[in-house]
N, C-alpha and C positions, 0 to 999 in steps of 0.2 A: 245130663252131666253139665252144660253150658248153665240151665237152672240153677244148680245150686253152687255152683260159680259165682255168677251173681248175686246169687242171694246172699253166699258168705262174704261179695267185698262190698256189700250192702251193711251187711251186719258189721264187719268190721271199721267201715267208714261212719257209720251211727257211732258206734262205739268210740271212737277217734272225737266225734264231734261233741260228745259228750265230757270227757277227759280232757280234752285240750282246749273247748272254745271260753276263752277268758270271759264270758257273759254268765258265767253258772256261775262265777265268786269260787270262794275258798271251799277248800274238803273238809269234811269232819273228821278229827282224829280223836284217838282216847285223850288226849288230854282238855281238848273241848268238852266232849263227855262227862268227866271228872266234874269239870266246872259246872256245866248243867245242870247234872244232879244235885247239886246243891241248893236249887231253886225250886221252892216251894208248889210252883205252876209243870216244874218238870214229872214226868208218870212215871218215867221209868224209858221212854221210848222217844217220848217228844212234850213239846208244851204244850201247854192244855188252859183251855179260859175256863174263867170261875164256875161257869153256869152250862150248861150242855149247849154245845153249840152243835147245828147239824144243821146241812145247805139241802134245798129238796130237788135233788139233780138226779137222774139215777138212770139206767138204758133205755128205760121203756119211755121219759122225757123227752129223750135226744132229738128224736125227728119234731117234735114239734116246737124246741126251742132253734131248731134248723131252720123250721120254717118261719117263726118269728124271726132270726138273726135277719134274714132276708126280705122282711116285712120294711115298708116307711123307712128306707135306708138314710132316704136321703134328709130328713128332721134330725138326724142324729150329730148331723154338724153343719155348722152357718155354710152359706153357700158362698161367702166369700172369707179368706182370715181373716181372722179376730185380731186389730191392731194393738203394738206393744208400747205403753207410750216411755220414750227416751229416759232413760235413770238421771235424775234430778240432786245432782250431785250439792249441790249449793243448796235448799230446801234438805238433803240431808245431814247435811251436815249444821244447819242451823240448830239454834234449841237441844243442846243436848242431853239437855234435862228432863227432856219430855221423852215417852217413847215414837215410834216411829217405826212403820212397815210399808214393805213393798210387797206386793200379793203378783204372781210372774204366771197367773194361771192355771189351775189341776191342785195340788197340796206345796207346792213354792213359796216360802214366802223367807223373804232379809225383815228382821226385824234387829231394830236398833234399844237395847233396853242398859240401863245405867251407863250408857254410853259404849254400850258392847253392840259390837255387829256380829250378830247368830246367824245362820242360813239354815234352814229347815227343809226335811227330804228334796235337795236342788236336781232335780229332774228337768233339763232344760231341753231333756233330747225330743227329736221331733218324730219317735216313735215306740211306745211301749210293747211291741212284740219284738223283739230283736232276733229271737230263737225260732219266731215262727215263720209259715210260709208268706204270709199274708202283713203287712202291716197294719199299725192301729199307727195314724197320722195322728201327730197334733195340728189342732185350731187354730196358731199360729205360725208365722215362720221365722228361720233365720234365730231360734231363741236360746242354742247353744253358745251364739256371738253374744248374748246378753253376759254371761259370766265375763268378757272382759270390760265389760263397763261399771263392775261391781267393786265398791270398796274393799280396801284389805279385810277380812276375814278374823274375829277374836275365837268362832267357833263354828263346826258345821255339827246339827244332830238329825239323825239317823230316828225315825220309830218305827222301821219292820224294813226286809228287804225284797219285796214286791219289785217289778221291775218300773213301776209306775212312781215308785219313791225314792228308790237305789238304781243311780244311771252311770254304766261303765265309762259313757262318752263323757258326761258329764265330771264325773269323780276323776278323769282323765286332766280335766284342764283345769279342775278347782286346788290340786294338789299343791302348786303354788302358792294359793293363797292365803294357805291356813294350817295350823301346826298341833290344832286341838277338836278332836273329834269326839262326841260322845251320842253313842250308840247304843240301841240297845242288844240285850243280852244276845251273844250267837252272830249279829253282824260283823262283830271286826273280823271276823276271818277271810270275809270278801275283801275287807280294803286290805288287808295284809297280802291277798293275793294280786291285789293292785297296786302294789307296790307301796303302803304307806305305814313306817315303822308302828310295831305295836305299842311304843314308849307316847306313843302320841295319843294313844285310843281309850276313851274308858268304856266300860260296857255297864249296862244297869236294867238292874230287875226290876221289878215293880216293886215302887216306894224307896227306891234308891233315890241318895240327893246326892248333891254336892255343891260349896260355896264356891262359884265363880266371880271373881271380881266383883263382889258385891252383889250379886244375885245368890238366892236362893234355889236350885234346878231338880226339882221331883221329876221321875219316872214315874207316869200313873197308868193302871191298870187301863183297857180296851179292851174290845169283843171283836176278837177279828182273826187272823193265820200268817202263815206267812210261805217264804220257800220259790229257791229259782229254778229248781229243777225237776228229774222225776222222783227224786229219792230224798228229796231235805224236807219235807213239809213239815211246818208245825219245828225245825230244827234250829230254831230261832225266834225268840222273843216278838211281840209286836207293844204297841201303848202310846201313849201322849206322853204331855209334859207339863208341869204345871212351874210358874218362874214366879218371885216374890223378888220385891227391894222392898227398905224398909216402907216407900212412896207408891208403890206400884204394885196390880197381881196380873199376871198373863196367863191362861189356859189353852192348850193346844190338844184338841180330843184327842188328834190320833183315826186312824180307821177304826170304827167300830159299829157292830148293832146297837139295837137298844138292852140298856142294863142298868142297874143300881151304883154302879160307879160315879155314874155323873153326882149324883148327891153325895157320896162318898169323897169326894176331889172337892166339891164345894164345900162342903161341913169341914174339911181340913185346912183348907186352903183359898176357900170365897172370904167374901166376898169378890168377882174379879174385873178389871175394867173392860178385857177385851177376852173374847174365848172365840178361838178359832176352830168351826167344827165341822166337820165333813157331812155333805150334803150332795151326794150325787152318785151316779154308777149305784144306784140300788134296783131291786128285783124280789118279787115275791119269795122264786126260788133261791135267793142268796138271801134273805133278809138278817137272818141271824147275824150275818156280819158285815151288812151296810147299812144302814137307818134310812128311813124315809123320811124326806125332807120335813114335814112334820113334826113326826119324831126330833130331830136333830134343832129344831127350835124348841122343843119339849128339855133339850141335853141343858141348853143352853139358861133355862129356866132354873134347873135341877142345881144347878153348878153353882147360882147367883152372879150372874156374868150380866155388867150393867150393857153392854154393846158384845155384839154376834156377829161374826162376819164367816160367811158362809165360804166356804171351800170343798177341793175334792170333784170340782165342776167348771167349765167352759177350758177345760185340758183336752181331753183325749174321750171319743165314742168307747167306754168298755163296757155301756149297758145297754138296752133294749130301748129306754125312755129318749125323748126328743133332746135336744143338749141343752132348750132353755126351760127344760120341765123341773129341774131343781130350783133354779131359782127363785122361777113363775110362783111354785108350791109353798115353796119356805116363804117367800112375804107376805102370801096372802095370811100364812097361820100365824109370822111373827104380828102380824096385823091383830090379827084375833087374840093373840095371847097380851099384847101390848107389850111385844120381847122387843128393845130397840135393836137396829140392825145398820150395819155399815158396806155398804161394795162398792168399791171404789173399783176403776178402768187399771185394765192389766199394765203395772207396770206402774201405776203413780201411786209417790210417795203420800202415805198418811201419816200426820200431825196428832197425837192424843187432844181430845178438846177439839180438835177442828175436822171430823171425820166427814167425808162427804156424803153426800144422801141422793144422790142422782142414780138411776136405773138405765145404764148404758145400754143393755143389752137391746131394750127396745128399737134402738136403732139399725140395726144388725138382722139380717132375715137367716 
């Protein structure tokens, strides 16, 4: 009797945690639905990528990616933090003609284009398990205090809500700063749950635009999933972004595997000056929908993207591989391919024309 006592105020407190803990975002209702089904990538049940995507994980895996997780733990993150370097207020504010980004570590980045300040998946928190038992630390510290050294805010966008891209602490203190969100499809329901009127929020499918202040803003396709819970997978949109002025092109991949997309964004919308593309947290068994550093100098190729600046890495351990094995990989191929490449130190501002070329990470064990 005492058993299942406990077991039902087990079950009931699961349950409770599930329902109430403000980290899962918003519920799906039929009128989310409604709108879903409208989108060409929706099945009927959930959204779906263009191409059959299937991750090779299955029960008879488990124990020996168990025994990997516990494998060379300690390559998976610098033995000391990764330093932030100070937001460079006067250098951003210069030149406002030129674009201009700040890269904040993992997929972060403020980027300043026809004189708009963007902030793209602002994930400042310094850990992407929030739900689990175990933390996944970030590489640096202190980087939630980063958000109040940030300029006022023309827009923040959303491309999947992962917990490593969509951050409740985060979204908590950027609320202030900014009055126009644009998201993709199935997100805003999280930030409505976090209190940020829907009159603020746009959502977008793939190849959805919209004229911002003198930008051009596509939603582009990606090979990836999404979902914060045990019931929403797939229950929301993932993708890039592709940004035009009449003087500039910007490409932001977005999480994704490898796929035909990348020439598909490029033939529409390349030539581009700068494409920012995820490069890391990949795995044989997940490949479908994380590229291998390779690969992702390959994206960058596909796209006509004159400068790559690799992301999606020196954030957070969520893969198996060392934390400096994306980068390590990606220059030796953009070497090989003659893809030029930019990485600038976490947190300093980049100048279009003046990109720096130095390999910080060397320093760093």
């Amino acid at each position: 009797m005492l058993f299942l006592i406990i077991l039902a105020a087990l079950i009931i407190a699961f349950l409770l945690f599930l329902n109430f803990n403000p980290q899962f975002g918003g519920k799906i209702t039929q009128a989310h639905l409604a709108r879903y089904a409208q989108s060409k990538q929706w099945d009927g049940k959930k959204f779906v990528n263009a191409s059959v995507t299937e991750m090779n994980i299955s029960l008879a895996s488990i124990p020996e990616l168990l025994k990997e997780q516990f494998t060379d733990r300690h390559l998976r993150r610098p033995k000391q933090p990764i330093p932030v370097i100070p937001f460079d207020n006067s250098t951003w504010k210069s030149q406002p003609e030129k674009p201009k980004f700040v890269w904040f570590g993992h997929s972060v980045v403020l980027l300043q284009l026809n004189g708009m300040n963007i902030l793209i998946d602002p994930m400042f928190g310094s850990d992407t398990s929030p739900i689990a038992p175990f933390k996944t630390k970030r590489f640096s510290e202190n980087t939630l205090a980063l958000i109040d050294q940030l300029p006022q805010l023309d827009a923040i966008l959303l491309t999947h809500d992962h917990y490593d891209h969509l951050d409740f602490a985060s979204i908590k203190q950027l609320k202030s700063k900014v009055s126009t969100w644009f998201v993709a499809l199935g997100v805003a329901r999280h930030l409505e749950a976090w209190g940020i009127s829907n009159h603020q929020i746009t959502e977008f499918d793939w190849w959805d635009h919209i004229q911002f202040e003198g930008i051009s803003m596509t939603f582009t396709p990606s090979r990836h999933f999404s979902g914060r819970g045990l019931t929403d997978r797939a229950k929301s949109l993932w993708g890039g972004w592709a940004f035009k002025t009449p003087t500039h092109s910007i490409y932001w991949t977005g999480d994704s595997g490898e796929s035909d997309h990348f020439k598909a964004v490029g033939e529409r919308f390349g030539p581009f000056d700068w494409a920012f593309v995820e490069c890391g947290q990949y795995n044989e068994r997940w490949h479908a929908i994380h590229m291998f550093p390779e690969e992702a100098v390959q994206a960058a190729v596909d796209s006509h993207s004159k400068i790559m600046i690799p992301v999606h890495w020196a954030g957070f351990p969520l893969s198996l591989h060392s934390w400096k094995d994306p980068i390590q990989r990606c220059m030796l191929e953009a070497e090989l391919q003659g893809q030029k490449t930019t990485t600038p130190q976490i947190g300093e501002v980049v100048v279009m024309d003046n990109e720096p070329k130095g390999q910080w990470w060397n320093s760093i064990d």
